[in-house]
N, CA, C and O atoms as a DFTB+ gen file, in Angstrom:
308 C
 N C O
     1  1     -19.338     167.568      99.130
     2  2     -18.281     166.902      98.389
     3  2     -17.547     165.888      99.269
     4  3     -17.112     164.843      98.785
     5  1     -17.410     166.197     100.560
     6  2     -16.752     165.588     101.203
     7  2     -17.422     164.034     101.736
     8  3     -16.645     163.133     102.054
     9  1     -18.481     163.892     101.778
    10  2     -19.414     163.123     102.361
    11  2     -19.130     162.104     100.693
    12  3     -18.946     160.888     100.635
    13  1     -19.171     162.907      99.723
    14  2     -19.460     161.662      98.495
    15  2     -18.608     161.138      98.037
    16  3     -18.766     160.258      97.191
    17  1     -16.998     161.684      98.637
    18  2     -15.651     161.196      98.430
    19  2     -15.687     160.259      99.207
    20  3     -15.276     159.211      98.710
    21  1     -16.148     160.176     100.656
    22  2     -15.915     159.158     101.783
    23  2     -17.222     157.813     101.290
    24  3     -17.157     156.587     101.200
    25  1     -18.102     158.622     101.111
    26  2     -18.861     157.167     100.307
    27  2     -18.041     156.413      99.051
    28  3     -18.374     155.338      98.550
    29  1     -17.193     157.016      98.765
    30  2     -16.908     156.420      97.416
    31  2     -15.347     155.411      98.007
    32  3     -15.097     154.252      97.672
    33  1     -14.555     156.241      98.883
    34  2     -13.496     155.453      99.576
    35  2     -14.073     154.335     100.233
    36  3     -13.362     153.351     100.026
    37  1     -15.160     154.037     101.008
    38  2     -16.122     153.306     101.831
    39  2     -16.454     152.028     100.128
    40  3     -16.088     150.854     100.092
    41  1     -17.027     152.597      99.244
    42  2     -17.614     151.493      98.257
    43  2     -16.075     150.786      97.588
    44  3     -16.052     149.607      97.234
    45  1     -15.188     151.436      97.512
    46  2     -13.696     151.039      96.833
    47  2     -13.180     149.976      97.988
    48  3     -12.645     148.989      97.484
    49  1     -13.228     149.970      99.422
    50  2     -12.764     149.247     100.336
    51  2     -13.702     148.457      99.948
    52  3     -13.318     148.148      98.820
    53  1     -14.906     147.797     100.171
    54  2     -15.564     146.868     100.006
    55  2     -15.334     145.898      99.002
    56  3     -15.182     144.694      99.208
    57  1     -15.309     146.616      97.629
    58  2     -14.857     145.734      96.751
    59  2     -13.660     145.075      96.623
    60  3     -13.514     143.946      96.154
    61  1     -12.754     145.846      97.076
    62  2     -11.262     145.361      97.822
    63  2     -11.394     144.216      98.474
    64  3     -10.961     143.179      97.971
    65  1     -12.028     144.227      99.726
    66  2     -12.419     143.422     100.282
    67  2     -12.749     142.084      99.615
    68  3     -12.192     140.998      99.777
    69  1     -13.867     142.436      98.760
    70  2     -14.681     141.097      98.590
    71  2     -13.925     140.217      97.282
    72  3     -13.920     138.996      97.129
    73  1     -13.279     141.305      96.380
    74  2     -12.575     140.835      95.554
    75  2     -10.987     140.009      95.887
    76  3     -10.344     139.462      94.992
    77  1     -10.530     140.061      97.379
    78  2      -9.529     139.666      97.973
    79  2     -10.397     137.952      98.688
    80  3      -9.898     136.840      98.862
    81  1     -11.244     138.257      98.834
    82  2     -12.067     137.231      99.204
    83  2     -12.674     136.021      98.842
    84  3     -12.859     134.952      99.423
    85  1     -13.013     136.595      97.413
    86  2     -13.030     135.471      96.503
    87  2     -11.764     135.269      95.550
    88  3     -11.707     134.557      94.548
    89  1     -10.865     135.985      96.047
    90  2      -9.190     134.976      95.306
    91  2      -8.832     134.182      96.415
    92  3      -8.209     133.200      96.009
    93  1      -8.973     134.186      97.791
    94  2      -8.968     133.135      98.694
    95  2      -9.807     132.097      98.308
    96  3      -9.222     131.025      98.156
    97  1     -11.312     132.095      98.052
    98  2     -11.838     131.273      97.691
    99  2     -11.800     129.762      96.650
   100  3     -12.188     128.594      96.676
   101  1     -10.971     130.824      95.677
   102  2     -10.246     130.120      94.639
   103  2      -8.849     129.598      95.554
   104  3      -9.115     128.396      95.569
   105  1      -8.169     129.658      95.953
   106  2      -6.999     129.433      96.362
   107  2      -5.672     130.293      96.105
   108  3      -4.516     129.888      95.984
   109  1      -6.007     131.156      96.073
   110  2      -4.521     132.404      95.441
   111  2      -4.721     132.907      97.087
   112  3      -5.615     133.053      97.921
   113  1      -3.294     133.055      96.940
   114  2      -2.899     134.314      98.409
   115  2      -2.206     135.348      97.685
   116  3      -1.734     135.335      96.548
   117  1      -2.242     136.348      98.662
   118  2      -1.544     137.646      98.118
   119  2      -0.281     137.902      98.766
   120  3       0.252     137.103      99.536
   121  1       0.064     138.725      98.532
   122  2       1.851     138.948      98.404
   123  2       3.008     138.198      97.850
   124  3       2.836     137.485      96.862
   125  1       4.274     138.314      98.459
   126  2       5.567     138.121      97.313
   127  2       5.592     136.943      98.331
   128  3       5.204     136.834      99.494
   129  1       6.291     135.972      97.308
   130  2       6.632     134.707      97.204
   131  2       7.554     134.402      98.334
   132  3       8.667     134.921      98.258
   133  1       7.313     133.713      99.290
   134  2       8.992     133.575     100.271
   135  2       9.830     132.837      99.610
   136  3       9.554     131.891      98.872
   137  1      11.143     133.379      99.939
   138  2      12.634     132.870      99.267
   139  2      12.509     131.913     100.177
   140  3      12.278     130.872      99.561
   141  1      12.554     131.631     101.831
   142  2      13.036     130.652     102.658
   143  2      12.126     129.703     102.487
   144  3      11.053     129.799     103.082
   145  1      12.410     128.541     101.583
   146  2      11.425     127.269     101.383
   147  2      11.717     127.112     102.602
   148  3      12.346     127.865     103.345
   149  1      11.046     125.679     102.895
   150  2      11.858     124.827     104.285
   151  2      12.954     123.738     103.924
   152  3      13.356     123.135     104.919
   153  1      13.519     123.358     102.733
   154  2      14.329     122.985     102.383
   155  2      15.397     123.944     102.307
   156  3      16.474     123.433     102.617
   157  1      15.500     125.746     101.851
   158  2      16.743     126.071     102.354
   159  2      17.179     126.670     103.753
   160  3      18.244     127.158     104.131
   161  1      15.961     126.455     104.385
   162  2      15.818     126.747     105.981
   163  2      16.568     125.820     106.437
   164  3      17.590     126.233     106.985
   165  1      16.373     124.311     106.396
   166  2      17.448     123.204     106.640
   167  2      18.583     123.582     106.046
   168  3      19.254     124.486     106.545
   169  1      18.897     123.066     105.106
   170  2      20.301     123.667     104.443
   171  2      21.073     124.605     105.493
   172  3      21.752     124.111     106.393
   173  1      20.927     125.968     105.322
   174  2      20.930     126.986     106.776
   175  2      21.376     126.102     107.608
   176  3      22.569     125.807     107.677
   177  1      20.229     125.454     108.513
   178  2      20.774     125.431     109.686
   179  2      21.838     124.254     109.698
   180  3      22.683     124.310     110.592
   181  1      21.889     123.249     108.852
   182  2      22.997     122.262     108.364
   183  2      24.535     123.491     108.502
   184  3      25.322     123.600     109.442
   185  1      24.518     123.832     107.910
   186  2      25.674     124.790     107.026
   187  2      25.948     125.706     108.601
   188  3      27.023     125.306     109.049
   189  1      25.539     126.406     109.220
   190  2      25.402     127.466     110.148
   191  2      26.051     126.278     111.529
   192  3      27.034     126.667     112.160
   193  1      25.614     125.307     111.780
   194  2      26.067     124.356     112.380
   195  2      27.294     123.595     112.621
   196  3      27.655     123.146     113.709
   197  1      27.956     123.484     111.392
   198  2      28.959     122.998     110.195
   199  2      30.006     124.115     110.546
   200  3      31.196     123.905     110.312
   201  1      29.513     125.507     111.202
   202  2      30.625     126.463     111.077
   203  2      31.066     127.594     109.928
   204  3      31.914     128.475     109.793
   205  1      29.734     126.895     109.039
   206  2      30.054     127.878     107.856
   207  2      29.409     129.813     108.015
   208  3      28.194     130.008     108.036
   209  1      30.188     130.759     108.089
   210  2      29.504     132.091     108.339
   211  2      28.000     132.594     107.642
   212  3      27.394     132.459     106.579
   213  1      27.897     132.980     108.410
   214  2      26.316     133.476     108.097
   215  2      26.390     134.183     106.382
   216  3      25.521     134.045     105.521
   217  1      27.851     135.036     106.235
   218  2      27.452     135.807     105.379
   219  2      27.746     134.917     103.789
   220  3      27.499     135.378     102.675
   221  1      28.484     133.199     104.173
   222  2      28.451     133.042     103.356
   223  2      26.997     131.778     102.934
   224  3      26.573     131.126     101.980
   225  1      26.806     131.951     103.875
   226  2      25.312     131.533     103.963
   227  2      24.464     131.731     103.452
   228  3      23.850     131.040     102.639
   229  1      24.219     133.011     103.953
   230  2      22.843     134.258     102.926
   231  2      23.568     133.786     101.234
   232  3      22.792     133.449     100.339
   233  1      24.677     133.814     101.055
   234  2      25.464     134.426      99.505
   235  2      24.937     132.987      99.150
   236  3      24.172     133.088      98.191
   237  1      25.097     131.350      99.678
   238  2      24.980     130.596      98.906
   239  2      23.372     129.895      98.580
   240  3      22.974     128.938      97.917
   241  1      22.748     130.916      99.417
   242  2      21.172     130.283      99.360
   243  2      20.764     131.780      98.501
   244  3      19.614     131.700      98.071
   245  1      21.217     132.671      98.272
   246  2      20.470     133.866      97.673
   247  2      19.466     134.447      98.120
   248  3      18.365     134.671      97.617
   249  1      20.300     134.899      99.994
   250  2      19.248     135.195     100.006
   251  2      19.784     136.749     100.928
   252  3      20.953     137.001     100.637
   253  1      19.169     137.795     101.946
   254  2      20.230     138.469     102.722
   255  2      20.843     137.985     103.823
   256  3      21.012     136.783     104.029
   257  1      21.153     138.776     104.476
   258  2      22.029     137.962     105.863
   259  2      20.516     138.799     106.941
   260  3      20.537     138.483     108.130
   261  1      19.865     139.340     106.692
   262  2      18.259     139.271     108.034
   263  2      17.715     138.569     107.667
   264  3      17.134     137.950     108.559
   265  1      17.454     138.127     106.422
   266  2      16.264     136.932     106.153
   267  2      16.998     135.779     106.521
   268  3      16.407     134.862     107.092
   269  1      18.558     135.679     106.198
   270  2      18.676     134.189     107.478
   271  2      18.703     133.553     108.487
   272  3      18.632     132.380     108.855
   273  1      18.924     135.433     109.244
   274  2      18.846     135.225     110.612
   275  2      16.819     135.392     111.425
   276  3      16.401     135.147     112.557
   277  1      16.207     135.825     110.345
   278  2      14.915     135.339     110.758
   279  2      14.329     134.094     110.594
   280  3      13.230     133.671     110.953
   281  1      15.164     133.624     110.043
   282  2      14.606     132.151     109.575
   283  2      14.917     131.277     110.676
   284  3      14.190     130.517     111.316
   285  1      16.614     131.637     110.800
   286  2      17.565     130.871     111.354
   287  2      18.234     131.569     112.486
   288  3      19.440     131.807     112.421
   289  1      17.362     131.986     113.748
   290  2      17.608     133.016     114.763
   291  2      18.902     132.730     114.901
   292  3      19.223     131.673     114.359
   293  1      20.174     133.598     115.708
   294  2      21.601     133.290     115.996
   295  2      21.456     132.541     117.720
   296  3      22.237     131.701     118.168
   297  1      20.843     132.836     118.094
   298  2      19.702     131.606     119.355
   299  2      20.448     130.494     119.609
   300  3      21.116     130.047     120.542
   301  1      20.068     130.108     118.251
   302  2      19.366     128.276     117.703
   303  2      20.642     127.853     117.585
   304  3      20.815     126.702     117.988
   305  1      22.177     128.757     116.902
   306  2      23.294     128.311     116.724
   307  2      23.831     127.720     117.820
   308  3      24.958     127.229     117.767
């Protein structure tokens, strides 16, 4: 039983695989959409520059206050 479960996990990865493979082919990528275009990445660092706080930063781009500071390391300020 055990041997025909692992063949069957083994044939399910493959098709995974190949079916991820040809949506590249076509041009689709997988996963969630990024919020940080590079237009509100600028913005950010405009605004963050300007003196305006981070937290009202994240609030006016919609986005959190780690995703701005990954975008927009506190570094760079």
């Amino acid at each position: 039983m055990t041997s025909l479960s692992q063949m069957e996990r083994e044939l399910t990865i493959e098709r995974t695989k190949a079916g991820l493979e040809a949506a590249r082919k076509k041009g689709r990528l997988g996963g969630r959409k990024r919020s940080m275009m590079p237009s509100k990445v600028e913005s950010a660092k405009k605004l963050l520059k300007n003196g305006v706080p981070p937290r009202e930063v994240a609030a006016n781009l919609s986005v959190s206050i780690p995703t701005l500071y990954r975008w927009c390391p506190a570094s760079e300020q």
